[in-house]
C-alpha positions in Angstrom: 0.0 0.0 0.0 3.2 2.1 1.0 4.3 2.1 -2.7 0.4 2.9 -4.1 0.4 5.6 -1.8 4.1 6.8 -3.6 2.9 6.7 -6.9 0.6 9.5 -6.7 2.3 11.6 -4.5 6.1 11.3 -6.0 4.9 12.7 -9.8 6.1 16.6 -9.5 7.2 16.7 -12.1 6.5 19.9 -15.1 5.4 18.9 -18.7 7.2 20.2 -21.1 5.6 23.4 -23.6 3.7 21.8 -26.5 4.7 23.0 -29.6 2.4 20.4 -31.7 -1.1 21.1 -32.2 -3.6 19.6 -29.8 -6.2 17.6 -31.4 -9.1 18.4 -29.9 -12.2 15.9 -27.9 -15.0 15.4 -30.8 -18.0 16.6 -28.5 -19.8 14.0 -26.8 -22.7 12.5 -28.6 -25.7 9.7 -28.2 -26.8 8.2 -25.2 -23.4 9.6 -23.2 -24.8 13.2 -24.1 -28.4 12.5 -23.0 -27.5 11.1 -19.3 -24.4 13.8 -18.8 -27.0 15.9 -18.9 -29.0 14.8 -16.0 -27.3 15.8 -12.6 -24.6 14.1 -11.2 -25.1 15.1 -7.7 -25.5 13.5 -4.3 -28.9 13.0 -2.7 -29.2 12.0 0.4 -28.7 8.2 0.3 -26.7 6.0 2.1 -25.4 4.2 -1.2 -23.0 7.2 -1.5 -20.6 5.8 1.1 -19.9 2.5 -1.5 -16.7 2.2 -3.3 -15.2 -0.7 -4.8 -13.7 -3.4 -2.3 -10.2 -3.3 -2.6 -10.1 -6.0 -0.3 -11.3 -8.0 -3.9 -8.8 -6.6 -6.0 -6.0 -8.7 -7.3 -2.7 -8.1 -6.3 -1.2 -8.5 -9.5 -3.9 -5.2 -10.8 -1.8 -3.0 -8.4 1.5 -4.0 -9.3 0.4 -1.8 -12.6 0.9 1.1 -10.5 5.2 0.5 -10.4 5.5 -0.1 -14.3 8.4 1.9 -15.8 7.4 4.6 -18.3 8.1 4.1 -21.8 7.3 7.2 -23.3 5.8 9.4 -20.8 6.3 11.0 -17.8 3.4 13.1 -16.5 1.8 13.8 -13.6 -1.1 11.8 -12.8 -3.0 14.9 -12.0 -2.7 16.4 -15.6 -5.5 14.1 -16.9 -8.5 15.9 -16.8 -11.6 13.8 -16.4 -14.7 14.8 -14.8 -15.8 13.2 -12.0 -18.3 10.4 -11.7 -21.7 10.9 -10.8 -22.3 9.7 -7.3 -24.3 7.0 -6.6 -27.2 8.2 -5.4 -27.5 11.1 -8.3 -29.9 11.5 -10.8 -27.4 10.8 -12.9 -26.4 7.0 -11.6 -30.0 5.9 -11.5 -30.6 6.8 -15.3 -27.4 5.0 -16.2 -28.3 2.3 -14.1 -31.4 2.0 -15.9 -30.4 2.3 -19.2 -28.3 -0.8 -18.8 -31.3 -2.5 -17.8 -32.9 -1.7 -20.7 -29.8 -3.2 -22.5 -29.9 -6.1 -20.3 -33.7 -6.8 -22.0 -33.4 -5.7 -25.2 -30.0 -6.2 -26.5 -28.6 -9.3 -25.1 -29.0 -11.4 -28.4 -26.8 -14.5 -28.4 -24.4 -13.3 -31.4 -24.5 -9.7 -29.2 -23.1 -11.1 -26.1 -20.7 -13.6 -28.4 -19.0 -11.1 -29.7 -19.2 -8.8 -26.3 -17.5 -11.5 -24.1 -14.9 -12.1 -26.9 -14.3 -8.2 -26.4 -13.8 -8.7 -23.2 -10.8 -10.7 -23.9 -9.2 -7.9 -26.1 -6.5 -6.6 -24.0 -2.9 -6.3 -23.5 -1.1 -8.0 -20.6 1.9 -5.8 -20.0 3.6 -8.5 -17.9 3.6 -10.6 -21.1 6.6 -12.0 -22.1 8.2 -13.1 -25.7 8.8 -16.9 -24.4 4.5 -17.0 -22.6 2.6 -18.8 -24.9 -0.2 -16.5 -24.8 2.6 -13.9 -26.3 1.3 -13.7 -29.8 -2.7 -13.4 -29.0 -1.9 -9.9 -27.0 0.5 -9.0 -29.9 -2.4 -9.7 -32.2 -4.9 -7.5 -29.5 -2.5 -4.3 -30.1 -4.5 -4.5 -33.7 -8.1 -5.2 -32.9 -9.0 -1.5 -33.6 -7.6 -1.8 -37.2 -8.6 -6.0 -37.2 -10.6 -5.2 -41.0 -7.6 -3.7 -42.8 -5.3 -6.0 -44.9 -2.4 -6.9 -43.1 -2.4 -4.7 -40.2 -1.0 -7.3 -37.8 2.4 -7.6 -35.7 3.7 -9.9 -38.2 3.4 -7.0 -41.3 4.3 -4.2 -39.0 6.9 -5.1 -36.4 8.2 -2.1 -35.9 4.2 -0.3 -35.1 3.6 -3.4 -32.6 6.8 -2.6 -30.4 5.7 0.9 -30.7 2.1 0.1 -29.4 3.3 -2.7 -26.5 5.1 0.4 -25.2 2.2 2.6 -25.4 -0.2 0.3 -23.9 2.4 0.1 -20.9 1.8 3.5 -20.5 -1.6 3.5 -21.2 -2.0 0.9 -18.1 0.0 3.0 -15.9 -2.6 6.3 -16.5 -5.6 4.2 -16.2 -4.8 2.7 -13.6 -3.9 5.1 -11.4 -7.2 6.7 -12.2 -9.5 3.7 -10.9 -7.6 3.4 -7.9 -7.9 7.4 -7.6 -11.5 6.8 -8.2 -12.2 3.4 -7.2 -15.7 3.3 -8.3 -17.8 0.8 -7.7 -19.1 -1.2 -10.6 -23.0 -1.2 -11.4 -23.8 -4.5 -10.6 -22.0 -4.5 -6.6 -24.5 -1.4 -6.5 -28.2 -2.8 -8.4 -28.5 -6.4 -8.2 -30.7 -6.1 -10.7 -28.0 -5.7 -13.2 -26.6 -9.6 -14.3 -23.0 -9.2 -14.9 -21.8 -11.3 -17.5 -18.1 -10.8 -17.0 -16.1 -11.2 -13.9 -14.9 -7.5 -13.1 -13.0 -7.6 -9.8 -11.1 -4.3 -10.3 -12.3 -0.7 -10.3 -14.6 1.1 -12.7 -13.9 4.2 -13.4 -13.1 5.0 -16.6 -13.1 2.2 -18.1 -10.0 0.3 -19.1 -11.3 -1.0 -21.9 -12.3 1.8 -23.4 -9.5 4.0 -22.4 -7.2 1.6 -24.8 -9.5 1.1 -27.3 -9.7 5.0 -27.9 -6.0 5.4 -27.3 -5.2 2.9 -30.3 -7.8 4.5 -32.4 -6.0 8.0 -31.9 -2.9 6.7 -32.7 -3.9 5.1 -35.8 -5.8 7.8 -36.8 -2.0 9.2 -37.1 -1.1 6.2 -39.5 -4.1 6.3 -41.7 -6.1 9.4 -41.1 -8.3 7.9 -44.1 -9.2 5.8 -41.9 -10.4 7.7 -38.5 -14.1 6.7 -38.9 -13.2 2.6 -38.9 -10.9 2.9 -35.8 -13.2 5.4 -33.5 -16.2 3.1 -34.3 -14.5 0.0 -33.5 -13.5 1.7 -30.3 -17.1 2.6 -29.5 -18.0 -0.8 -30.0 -15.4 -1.9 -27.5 -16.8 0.1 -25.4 -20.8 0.0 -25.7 -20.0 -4.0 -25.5 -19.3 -3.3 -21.5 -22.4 -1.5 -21.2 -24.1 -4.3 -23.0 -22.3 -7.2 -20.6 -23.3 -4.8 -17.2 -19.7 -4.6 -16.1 -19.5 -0.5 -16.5 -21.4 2.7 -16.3 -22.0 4.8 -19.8 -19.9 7.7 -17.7 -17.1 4.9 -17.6 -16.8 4.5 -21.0 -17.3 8.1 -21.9 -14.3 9.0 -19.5 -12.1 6.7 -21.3 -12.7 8.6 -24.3 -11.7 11.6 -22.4 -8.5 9.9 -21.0 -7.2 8.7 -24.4 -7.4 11.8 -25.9 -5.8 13.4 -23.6 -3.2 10.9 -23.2 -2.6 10.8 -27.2 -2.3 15.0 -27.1 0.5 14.2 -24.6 2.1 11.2 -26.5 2.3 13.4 -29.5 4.6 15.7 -27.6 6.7 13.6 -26.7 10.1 13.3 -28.9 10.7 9.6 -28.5 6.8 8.5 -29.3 7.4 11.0 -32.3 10.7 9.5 -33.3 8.6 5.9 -33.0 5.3 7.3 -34.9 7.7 8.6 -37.6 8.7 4.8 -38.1 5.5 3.8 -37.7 4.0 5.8 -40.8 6.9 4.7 -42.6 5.8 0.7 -42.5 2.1 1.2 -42.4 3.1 3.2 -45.7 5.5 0.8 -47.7 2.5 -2.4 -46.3 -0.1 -0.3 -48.3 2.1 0.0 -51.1 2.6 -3.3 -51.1 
């Protein structure tokens, strides 16, 4: 607990003066817009006082909280996200509800298929070369371009090193947020909502979606063409967790929120540029090809 505790107090340090252009948040849209706008406020209710259980969490989630940075090194505190809406809010309840209306209505066998295959779309930053599971999480760094010809780590070694070490960063940021947060997840707070995937780590944002949205910014560098296929596929990473009741529509939305933000900084940062320059390169020559 000693070196969680460390990890968000020791980050002091100043970022740098962007020179780059920021890309900016596209403004929130669909169902996210229509519950943001309901209040997010307290009411009086006792549900308020219910976080997540640490006591759950696997010890192995919090060792994420000592990985070495790769590319960046940013305070914890520059990520902006809004905070979630408490539990008892107006807010909560109409989330909470709209994932019961999911849980009726859009639950169709080949819908939660391909949501609990989702699920399984990750990257394991402990992975090793020598694991056998080694070349599935190579093959994950792709899932957001998984339609385009060839875009695997096989045809573009040199963008899958570059995105293993941005995922390792990725992890870092999130996860320093859900333990910052440690919201609770819908189900531990309306039994009402069936869970279908084991989710015993925080919610908030959503880790999940975070990624997704960080590899569809980062592609949108490689192939701004295109930006449409990669920000879709990451919504549908994301709406699949809404669908499978292990996260809040505010927990996907603030992964959104996170990976932009966290993209704006990687594309300040000289090494990630140097890597991204390389990058373009061999996504280049492979559509050539």
């Amino acid at each position: 607990m000693k070196n969680i505790i460390y990890i968000f107090t020791f980050l002091t340090f100043s970022v740098n003066t962007f020179s780059q252009k920021i890309r900016p948040l596209t403004p929130i849209s669909g169902h996210y817009k229509e519950l943001a706008k309901l209040s997010g406020k307290a009411l009086p209710d006792s549900s308020d006082r219910k976080q997540f259980p640490l006591e759950g969490l696997s010890p192995k989630n919090a060792l994420k909280l000592l990985l070495k940075p790769q590319y960046l090194l940013v305070p914890v505190s520059e990520f902006k996200l809004p905070d979630f809406p408490a539990n008892s809010s107006e807010q909560t309840k109409a989330e909470i509800e709209y994932l019961l209306k999911l849980q009726a209505t859009e639950r169709s066998e080949e819908k939660v298929k391909e949501s609990l295959a989702f699920a399984d779309v990750y990257y394991d930053v402990f992975v090793k070369p020598s694991d056998s599971t080694y070349n599935r999480f190579q093959k994950n760094l792709f899932h957001i371009g998984r339609q385009l010809n060839g875009f695997t780590p096989e045809n573009l070694p040199k963008t899958a090193k570059m995105m293993t070490r941005v995922w390792n960063d990725c992890t870092y940021y999130f996860w320093a947020l859900k333990f910052q947060y440690n919201r609770t997840r819908p189900y531990m707070l309306d039994a009402r909502i069936k869970n279908l995937n084991n989710t015993n780590f925080q919610a908030y944002p959503s880790g999940h979606s975070s990624a997704s949205y960080v590899a569809a910014y980062i592609y949108q560098e490689l192939l701004p063409q295109k930006t449409d296929l990669f920000v879709k596929n990451a919504y549908d990473m994301a709406y699949s967790r809404e669908i499978i009741g292990v996260h809040y529509p505010s927990d996907s939305e603030s992964g959104r929120v996170f990976a932009r933000q966290f993209v704006n900084f990687l594309l300040q940062n000289p090494a990630f540029q140097k890597d991204l320059e390389e990058a373009k390169k061999e996504v280049a020559s492979l559509i050539k090809n």
